[in-house]
N, C-alpha and C positions, 0 to 999 in steps of 0.2 A: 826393458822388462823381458825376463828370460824366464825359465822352467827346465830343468834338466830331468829328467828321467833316465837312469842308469841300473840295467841289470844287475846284482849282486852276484860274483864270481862263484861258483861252486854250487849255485842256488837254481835249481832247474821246475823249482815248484809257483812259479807266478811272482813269487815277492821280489820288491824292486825298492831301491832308493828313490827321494823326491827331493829334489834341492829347490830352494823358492830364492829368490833375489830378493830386496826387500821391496821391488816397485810391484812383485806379481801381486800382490796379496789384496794390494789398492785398487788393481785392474778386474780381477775373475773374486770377487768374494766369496761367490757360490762355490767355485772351483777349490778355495782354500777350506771354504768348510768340509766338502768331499772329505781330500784329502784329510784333515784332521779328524775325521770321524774314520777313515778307512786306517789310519795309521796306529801301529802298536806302540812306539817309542819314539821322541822328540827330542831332536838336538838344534839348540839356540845359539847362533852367534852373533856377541856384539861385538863394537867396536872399544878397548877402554878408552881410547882420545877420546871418544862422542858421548857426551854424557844424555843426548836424546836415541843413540845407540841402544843404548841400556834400558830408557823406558819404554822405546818399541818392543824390545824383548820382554821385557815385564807387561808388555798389555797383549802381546802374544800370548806366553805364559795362561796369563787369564783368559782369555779365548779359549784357547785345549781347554783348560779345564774348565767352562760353562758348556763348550758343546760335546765333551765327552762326557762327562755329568757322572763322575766315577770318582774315588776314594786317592787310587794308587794308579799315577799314570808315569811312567819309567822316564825321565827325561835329564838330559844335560844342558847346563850354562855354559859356555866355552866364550874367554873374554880372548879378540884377536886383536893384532897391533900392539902386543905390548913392549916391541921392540921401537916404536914412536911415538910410544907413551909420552913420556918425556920429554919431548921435541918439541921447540915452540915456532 
């Protein structure tokens, strides 16, 4: 279970990236709603090998949007491994 928190380069006003692992989210729930409610834009990545990969992101997905409770939330799906896709 990790949490990365990193500066944005050039950016000297507060705002920072949040990288979550997928075990943090299971450990600090509270912590992950913070953040989702502190955060302006969301980007998802799944696994394409892991087809439970992809439903974790889709019940993420619906998280943000229950506790942002907003119309237009700016977010990307990003599908990674697709270079082991294929690999059995």
């Amino acid at each position: 279970m990790r949490s990365l928190v990193s500066e944005v380069p050039g950016l000297h006003d507060g705002r920072h990236l949040r990288f979550w692992t997928r075990q943090a989210p299971t450990v600090f729930p509270a912590m992950r709603e913070l953040s989702i409610r502190s955060g302006r834009a969301f980007l998802l990545v799944f696994a394409v090998n892991s087809q439970q990969s992809f439903y974790e992101a889709q019940a993420l997905w619906s998280l943000i949007r229950s506790v942002k409770d907003v119309d237009n939330i700016p977010g990307v799906l990003v599908g990674n491994k697709v270079d082991v896709a294929g690999r059995t």
